[in-house]
Structure formats: C-alpha cells, structure tokens
N, CA, C and O atoms as a Tinker XYZ file with bonds, in Angstrom:
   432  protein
     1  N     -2.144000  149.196000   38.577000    73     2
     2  CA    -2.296000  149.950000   39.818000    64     1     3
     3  C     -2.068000  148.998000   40.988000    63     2     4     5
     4  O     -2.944000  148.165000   41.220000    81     3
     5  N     -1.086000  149.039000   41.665000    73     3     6
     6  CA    -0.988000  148.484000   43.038000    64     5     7
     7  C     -1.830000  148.949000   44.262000    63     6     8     9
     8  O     -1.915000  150.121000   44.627000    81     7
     9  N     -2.616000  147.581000   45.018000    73     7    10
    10  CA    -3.136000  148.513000   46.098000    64     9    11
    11  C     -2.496000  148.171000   47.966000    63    10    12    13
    12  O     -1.580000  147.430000   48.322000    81    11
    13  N     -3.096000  148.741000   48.516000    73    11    14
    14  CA    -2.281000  148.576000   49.832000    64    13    15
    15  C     -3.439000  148.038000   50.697000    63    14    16    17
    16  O     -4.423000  148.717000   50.403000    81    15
    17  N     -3.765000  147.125000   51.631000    73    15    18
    18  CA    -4.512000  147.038000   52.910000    64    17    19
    19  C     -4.360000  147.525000   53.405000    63    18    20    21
    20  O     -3.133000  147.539000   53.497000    81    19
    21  N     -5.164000  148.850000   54.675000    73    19    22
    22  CA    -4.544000  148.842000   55.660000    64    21    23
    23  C     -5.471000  148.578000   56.644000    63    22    24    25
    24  O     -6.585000  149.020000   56.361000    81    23
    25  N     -5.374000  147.851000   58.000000    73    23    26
    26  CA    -6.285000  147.761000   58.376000    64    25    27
    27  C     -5.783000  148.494000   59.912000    63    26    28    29
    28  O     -4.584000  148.691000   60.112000    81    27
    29  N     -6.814000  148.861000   60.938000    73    27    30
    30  CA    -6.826000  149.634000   62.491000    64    29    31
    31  C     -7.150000  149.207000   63.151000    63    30    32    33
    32  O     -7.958000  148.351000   62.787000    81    31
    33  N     -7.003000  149.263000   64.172000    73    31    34
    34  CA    -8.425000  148.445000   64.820000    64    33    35
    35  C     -7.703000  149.996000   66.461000    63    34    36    37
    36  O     -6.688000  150.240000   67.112000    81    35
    37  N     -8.814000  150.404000   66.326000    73    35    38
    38  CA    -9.191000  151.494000   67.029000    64    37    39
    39  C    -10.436000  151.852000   68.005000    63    38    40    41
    40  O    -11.475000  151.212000   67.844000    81    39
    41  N    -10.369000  152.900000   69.061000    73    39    42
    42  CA   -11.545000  152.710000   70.117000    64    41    43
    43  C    -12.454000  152.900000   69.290000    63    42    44    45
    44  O    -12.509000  153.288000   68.123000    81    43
    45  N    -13.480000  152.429000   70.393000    73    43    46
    46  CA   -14.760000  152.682000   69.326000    64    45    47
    47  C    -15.331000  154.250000   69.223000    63    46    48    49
    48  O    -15.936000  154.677000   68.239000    81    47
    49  N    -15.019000  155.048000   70.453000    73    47    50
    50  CA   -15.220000  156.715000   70.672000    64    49    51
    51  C    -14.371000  157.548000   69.864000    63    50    52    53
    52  O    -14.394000  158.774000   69.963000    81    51
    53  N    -13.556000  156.873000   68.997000    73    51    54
    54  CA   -12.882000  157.586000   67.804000    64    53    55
    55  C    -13.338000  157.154000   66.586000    63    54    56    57
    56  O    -12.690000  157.678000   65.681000    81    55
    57  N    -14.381000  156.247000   66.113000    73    55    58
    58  CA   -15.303000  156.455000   64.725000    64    57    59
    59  C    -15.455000  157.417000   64.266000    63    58    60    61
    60  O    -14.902000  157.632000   63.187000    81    59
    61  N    -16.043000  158.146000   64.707000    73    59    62
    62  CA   -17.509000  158.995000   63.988000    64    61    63
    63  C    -16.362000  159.765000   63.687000    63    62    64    65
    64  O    -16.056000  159.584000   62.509000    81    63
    65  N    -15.810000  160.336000   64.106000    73    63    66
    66  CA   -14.401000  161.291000   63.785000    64    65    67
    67  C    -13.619000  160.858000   62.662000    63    66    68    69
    68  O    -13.335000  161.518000   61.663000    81    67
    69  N    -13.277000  159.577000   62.959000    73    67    70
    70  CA   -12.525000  159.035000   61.362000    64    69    71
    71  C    -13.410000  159.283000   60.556000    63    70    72    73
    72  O    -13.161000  160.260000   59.850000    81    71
    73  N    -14.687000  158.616000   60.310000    73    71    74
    74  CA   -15.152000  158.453000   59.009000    64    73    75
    75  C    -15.870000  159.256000   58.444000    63    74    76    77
    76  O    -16.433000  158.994000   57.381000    81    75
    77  N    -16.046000  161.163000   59.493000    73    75    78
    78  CA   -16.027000  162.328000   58.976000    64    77    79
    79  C    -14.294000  162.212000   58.236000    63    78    80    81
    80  O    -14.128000  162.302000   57.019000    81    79
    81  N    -13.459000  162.063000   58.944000    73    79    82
    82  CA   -12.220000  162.587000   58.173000    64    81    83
    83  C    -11.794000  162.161000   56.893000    63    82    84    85
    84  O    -11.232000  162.758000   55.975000    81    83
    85  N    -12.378000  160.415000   57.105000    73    83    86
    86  CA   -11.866000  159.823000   55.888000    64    85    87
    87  C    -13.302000  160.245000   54.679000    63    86    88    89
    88  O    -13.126000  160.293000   53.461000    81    87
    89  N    -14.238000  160.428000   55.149000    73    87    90
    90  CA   -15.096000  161.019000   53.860000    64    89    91
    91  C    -14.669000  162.637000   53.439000    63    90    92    93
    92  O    -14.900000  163.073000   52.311000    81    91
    93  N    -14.125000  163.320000   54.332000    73    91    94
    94  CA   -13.681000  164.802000   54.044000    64    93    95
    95  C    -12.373000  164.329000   53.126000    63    94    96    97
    96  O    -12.335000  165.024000   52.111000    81    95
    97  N    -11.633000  163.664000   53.159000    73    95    98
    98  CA   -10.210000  162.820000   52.489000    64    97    99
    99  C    -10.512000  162.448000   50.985000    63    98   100   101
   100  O     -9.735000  162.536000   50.035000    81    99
   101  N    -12.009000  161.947000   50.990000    73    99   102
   102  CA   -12.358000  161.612000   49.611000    64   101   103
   103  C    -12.338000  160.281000   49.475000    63   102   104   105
   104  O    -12.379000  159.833000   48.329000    81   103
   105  N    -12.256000  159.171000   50.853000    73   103   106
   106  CA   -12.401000  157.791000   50.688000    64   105   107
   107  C    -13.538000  157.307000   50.653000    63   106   108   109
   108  O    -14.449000  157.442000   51.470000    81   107
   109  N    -13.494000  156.419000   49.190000    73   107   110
   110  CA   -14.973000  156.024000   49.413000    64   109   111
   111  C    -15.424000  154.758000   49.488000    63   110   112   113
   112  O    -16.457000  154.314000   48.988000    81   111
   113  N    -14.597000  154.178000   50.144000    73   111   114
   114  CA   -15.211000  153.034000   50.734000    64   113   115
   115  C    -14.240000  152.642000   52.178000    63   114   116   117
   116  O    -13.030000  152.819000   52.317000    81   115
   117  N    -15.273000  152.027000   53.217000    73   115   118
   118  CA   -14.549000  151.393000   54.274000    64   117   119
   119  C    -15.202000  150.544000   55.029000    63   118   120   121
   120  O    -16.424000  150.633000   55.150000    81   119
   121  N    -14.434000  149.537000   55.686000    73   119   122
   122  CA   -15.084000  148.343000   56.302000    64   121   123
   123  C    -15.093000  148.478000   57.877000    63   122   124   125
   124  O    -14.026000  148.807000   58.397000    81   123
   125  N    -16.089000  148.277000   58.615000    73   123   126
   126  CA   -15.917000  148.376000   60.106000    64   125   127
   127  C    -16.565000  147.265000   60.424000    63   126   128   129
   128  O    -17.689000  146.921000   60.058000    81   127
   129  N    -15.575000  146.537000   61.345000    73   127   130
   130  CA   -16.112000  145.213000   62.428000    64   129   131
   131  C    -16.015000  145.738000   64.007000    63   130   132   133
   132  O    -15.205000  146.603000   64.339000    81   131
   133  N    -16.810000  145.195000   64.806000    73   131   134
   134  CA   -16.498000  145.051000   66.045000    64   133   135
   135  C    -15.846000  143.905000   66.433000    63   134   136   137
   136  O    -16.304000  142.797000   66.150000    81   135
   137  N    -14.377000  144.117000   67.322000    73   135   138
   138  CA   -13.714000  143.222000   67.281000    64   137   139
   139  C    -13.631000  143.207000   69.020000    63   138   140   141
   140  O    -14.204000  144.010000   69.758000    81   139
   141  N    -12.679000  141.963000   69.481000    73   139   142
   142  CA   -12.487000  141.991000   70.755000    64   141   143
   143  C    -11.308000  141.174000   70.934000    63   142   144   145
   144  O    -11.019000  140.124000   70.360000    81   143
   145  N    -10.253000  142.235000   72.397000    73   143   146
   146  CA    -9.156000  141.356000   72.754000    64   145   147
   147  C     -8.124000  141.836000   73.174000    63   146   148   149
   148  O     -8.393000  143.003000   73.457000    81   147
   149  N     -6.996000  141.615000   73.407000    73   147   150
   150  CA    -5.996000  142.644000   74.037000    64   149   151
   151  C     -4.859000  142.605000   73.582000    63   150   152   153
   152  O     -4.478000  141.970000   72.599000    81   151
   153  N     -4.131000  143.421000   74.415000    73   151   154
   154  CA    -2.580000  143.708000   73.598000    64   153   155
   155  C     -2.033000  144.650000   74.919000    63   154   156   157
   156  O     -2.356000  144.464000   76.092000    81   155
   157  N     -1.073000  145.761000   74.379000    73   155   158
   158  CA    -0.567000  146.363000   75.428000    64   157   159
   159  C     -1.469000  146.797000   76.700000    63   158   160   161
   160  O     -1.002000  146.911000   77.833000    81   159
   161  N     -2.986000  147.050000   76.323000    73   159   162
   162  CA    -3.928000  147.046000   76.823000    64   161   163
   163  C     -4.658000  146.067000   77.633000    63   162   164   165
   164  O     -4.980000  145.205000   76.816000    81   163
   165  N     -5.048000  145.760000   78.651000    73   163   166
   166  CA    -5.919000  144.374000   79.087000    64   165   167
   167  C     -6.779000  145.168000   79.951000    63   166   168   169
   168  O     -6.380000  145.920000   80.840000    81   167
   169  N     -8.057000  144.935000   79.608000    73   167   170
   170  CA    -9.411000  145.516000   80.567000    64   169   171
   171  C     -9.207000  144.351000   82.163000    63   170   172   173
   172  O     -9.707000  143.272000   82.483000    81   171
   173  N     -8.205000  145.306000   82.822000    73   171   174
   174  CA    -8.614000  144.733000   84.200000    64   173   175
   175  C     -9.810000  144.159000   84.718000    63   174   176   177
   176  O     -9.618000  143.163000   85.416000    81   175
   177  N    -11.145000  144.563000   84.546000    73   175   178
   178  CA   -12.114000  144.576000   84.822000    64   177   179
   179  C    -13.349000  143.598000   84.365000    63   178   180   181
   180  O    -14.416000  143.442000   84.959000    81   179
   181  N    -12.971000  143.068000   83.316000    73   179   182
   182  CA   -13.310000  141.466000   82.808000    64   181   183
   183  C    -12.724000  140.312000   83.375000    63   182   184   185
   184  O    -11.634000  140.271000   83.946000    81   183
   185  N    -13.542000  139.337000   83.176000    73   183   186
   186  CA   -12.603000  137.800000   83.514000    64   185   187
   187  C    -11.574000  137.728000   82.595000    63   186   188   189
   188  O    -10.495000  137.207000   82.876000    81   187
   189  N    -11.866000  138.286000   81.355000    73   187   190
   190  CA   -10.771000  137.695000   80.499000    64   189   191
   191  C     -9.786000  138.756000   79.761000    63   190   192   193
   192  O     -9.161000  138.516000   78.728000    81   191
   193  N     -9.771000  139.830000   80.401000    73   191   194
   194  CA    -8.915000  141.302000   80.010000    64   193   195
   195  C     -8.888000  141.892000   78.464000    63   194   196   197
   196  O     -8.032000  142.511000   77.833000    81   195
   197  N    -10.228000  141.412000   78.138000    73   195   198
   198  CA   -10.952000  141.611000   76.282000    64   197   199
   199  C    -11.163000  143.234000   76.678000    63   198   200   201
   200  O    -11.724000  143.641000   77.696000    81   199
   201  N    -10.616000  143.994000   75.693000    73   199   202
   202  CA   -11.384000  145.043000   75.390000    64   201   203
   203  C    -12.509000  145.217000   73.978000    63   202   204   205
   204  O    -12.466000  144.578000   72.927000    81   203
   205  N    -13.010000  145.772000   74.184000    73   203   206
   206  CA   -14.150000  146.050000   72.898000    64   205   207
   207  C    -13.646000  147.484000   72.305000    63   206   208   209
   208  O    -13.763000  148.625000   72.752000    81   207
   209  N    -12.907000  146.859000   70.862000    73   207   210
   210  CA   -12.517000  147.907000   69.571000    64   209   211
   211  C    -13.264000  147.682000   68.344000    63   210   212   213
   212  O    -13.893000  146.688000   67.980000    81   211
   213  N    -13.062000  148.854000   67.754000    73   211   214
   214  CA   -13.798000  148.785000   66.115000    64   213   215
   215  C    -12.068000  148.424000   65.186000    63   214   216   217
   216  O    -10.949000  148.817000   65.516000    81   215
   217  N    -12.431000  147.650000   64.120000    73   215   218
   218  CA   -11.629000  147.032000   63.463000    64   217   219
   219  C    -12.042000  147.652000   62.192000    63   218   220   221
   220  O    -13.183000  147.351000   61.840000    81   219
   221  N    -11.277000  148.579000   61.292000    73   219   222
   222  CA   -11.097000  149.468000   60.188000    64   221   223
   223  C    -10.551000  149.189000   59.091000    63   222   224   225
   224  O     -9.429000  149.673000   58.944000    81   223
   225  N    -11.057000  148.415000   58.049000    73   223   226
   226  CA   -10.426000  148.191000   57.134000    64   225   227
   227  C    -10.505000  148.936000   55.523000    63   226   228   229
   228  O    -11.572000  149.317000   55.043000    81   227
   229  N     -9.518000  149.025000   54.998000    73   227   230
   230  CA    -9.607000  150.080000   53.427000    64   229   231
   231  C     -8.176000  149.548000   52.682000    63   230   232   233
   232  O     -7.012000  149.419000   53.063000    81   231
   233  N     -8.917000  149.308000   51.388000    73   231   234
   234  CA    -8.125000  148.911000   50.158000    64   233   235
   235  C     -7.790000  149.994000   49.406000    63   234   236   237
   236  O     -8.676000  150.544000   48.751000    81   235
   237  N     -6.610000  150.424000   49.380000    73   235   238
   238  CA    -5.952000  151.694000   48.736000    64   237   239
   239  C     -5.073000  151.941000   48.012000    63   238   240   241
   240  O     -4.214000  151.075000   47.849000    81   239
   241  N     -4.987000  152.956000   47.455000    73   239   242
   242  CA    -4.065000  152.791000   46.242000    64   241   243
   243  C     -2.820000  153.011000   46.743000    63   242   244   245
   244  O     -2.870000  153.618000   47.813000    81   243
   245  N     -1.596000  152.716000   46.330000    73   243   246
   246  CA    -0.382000  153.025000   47.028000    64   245   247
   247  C     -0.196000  154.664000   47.475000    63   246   248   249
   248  O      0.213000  155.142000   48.532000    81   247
   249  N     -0.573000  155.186000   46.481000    73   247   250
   250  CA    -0.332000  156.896000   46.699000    64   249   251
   251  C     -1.473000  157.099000   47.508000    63   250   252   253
   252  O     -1.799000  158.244000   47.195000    81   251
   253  N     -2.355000  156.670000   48.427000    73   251   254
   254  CA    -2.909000  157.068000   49.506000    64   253   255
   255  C     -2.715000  156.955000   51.182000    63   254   256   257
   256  O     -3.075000  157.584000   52.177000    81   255
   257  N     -1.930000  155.773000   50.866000    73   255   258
   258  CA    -1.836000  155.426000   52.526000    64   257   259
   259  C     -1.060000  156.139000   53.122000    63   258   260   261
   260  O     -1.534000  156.399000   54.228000    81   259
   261  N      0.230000  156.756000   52.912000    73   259   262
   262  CA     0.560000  157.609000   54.053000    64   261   263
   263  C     -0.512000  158.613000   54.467000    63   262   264   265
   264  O     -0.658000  158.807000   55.674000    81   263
   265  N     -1.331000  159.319000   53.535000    73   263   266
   266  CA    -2.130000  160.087000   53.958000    64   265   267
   267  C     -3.213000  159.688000   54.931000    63   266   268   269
   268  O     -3.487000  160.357000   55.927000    81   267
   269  N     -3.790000  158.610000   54.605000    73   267   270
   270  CA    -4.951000  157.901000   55.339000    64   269   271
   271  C     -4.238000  157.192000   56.904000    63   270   272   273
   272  O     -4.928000  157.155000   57.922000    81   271
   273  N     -2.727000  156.643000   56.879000    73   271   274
   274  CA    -2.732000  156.282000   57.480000    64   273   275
   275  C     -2.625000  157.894000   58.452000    63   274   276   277
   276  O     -3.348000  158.195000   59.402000    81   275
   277  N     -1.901000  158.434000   58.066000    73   275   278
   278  CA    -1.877000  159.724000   58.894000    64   277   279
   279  C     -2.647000  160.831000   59.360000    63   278   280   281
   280  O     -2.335000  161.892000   59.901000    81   279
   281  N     -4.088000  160.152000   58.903000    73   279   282
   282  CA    -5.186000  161.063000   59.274000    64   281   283
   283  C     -5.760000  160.158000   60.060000    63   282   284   285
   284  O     -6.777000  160.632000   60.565000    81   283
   285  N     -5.469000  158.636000   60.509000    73   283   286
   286  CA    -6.328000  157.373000   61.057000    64   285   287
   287  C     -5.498000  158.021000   62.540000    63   286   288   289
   288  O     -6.068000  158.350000   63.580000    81   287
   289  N     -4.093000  158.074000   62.273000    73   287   290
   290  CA    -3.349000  158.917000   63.467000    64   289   291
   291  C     -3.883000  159.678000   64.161000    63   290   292   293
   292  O     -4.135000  159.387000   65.330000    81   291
   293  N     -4.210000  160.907000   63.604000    73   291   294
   294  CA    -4.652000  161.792000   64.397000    64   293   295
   295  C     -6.278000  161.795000   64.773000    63   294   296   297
   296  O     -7.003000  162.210000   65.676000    81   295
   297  N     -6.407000  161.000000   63.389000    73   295   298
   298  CA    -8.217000  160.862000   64.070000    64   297   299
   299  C     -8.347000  160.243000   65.407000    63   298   300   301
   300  O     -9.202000  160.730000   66.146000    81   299
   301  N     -7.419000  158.936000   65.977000    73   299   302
   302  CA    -7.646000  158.110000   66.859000    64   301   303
   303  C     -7.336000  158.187000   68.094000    63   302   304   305
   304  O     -7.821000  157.603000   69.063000    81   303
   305  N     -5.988000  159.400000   67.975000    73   303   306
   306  CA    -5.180000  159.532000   69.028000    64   305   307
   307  C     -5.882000  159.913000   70.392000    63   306   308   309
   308  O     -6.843000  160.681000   70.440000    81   307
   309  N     -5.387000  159.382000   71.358000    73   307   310
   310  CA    -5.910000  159.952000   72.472000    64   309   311
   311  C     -4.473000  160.256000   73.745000    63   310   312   313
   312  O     -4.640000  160.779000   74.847000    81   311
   313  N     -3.758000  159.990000   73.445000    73   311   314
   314  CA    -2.423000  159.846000   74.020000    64   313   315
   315  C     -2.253000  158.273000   75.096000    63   314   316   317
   316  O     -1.257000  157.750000   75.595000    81   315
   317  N     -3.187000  158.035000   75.114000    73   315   318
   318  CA    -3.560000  156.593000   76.342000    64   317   319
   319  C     -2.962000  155.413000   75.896000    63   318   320   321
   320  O     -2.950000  155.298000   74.670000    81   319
   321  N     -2.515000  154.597000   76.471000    73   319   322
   322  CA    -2.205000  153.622000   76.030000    64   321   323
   323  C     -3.956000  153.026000   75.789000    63   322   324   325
   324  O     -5.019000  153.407000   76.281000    81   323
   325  N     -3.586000  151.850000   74.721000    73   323   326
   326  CA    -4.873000  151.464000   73.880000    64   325   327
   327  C     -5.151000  152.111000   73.461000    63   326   328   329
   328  O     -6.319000  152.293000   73.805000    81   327
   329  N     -4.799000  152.935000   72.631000    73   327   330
   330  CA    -5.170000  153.840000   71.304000    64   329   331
   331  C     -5.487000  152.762000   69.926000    63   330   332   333
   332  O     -6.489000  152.947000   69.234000    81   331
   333  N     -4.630000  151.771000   69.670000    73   331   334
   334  CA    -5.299000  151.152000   68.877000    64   333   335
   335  C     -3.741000  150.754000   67.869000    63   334   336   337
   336  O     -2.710000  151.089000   68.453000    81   335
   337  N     -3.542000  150.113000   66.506000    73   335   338
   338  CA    -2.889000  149.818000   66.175000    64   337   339
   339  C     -3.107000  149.818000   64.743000    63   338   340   341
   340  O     -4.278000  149.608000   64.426000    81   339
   341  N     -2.241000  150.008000   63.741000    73   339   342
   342  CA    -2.546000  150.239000   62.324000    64   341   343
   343  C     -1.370000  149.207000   61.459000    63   342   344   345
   344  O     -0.274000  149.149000   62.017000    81   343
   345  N     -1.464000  148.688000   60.621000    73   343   346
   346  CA    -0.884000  147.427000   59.593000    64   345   347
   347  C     -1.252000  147.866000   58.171000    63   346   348   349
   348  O     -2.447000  148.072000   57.961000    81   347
   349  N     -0.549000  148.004000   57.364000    73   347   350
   350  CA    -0.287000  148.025000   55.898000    64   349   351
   351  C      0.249000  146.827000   55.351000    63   350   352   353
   352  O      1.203000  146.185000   55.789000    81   351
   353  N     -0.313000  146.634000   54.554000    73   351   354
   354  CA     0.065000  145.335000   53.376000    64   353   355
   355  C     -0.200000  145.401000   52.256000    63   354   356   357
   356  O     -1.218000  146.003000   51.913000    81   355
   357  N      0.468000  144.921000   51.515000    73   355   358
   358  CA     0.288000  144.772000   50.016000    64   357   359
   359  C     -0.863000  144.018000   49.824000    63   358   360   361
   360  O     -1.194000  143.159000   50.640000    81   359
   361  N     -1.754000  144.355000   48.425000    73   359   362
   362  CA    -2.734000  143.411000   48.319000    64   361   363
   363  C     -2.244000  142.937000   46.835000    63   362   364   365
   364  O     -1.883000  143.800000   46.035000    81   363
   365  N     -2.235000  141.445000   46.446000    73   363   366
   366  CA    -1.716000  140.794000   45.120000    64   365   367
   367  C     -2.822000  140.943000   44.905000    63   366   368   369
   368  O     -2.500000  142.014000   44.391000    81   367
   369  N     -3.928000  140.921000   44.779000    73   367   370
   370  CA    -4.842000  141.182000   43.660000    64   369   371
   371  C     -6.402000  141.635000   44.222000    63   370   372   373
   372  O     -6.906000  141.226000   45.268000    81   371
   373  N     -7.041000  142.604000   43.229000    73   371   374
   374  CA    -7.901000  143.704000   43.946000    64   373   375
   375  C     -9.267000  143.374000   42.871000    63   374   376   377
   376  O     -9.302000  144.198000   41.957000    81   375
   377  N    -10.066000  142.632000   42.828000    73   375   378
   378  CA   -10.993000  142.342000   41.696000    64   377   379
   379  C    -12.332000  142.959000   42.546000    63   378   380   381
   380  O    -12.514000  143.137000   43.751000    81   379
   381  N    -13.215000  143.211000   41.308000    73   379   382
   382  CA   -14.644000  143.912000   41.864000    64   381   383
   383  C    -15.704000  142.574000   41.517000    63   382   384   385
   384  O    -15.720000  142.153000   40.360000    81   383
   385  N    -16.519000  141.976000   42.489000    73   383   386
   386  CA   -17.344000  140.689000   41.743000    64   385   387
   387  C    -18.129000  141.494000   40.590000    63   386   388   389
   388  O    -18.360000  140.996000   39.489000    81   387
   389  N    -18.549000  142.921000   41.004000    73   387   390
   390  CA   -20.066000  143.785000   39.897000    64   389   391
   391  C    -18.985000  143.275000   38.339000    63   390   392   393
   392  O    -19.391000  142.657000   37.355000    81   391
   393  N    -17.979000  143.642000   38.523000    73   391   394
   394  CA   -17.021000  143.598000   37.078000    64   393   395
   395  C    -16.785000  142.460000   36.516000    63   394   396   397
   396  O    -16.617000  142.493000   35.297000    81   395
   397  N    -16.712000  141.301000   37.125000    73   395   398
   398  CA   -16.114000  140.215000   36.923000    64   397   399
   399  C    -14.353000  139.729000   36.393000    63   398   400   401
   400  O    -13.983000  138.687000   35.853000    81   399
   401  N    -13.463000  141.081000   36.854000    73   399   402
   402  CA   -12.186000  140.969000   36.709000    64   401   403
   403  C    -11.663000  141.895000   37.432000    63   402   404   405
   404  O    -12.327000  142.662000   38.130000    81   403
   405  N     -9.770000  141.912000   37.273000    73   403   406
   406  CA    -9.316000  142.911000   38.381000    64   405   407
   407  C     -9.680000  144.128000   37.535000    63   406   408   409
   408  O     -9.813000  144.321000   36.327000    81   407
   409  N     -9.828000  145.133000   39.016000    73   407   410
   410  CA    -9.996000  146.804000   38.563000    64   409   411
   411  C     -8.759000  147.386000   38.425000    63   410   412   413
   412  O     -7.849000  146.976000   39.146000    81   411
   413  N     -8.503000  148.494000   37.427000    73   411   414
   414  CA    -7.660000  149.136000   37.294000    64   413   415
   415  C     -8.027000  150.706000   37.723000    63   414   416   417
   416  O     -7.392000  151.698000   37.368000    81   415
   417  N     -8.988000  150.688000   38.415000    73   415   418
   418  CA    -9.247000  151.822000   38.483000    64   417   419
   419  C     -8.603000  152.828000   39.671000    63   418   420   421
   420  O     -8.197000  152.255000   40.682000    81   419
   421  N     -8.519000  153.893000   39.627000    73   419   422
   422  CA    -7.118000  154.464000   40.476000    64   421   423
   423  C     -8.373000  154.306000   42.366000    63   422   424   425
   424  O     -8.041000  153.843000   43.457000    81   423
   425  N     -9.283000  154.722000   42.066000    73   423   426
   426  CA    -9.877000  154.563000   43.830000    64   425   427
   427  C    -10.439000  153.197000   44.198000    63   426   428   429
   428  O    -11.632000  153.293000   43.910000    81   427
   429  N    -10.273000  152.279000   44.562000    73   427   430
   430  CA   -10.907000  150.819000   44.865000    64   429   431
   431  C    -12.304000  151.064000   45.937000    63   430   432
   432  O    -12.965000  150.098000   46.318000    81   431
C-alpha cells in the first residue's frame, strides 16, 4: 500500500469545519500544529508580517487524497487571499511504533 502526505496549513476559523468534514469523510486520524509566518499574505499589522495559521497534517492512502484534498478545498475556502496552501508527497515508508513494523493496512 502506498501512502501520500498531505499537509495545509490553513486559517485557523476554518478548523472546526474541516475536521467535521474530514470525520464525516471517514478520516481517522489527523495532526494539527499552530504555525506562524507569511507568504502571499503578510499581516501588515505586526512588526514582522507573521500571520497565525493551523498547520494540517494526514498520512493517506493514495486512493484518498484527491478526495481529502478536495474537501480541505472547500472546507477552507474563503475566496481571500491567505486562504492557506496544500502539498502532497509521497511517503517511502509508513510504520506504526504499537506494531513494531510497516502497516499494510489500507487506512493509516
């Protein structure tokens, strides 16, 4: 089983919405950091033009991510610039420590 990273990093007033969507989706696991910093976005209003985003991460099976990524879409959207940004990657290897080897199991 191949899996995919994908990680978001999205406002923080679009959570609670994803992770109704992604538990209505059937994902069952996901990682959230608070992250900070900019991009097309810069908080005028700081010394240092940091915005404060939540950072979204989920290990998935290949046959999930268009879906997830396309529900992270619409969960997040706001039409604004700083909406947030999404990255897929391959993951070479997906092990569980409870198991003590890689999982083959189809949901990570």
């Amino acid at each position: 089983m191949a899996y995919q990273q994908v990680v978001a990093v999205v406002r923080n007033e679009t959570v609670d919405q994803l992770l109704r969507d992604l538990k209505g989706h059937g994902i069952r696991g996901v990682s959230l950091m608070p992250v900070s910093g900019f991009g097309e976005y810069a908080n005028p209003f700081n010394g240092r033009g940091l915005v404060t985003s939540t950072r979204v991460e989920l290990f998935l099976s290949e046959e999930q991510v268009r879906d997830v990524v396309d529900l992270i879409m619409q969960a997040c959207s706001t039409g604004m610039t700083g909406d947030g940004i999404i990255a897929v990657q391959p993951v070479a290897s997906f092990q569980r420590i409870r198991l003590q080897y890689a999982t083959e199991e189809e949901n990570p």
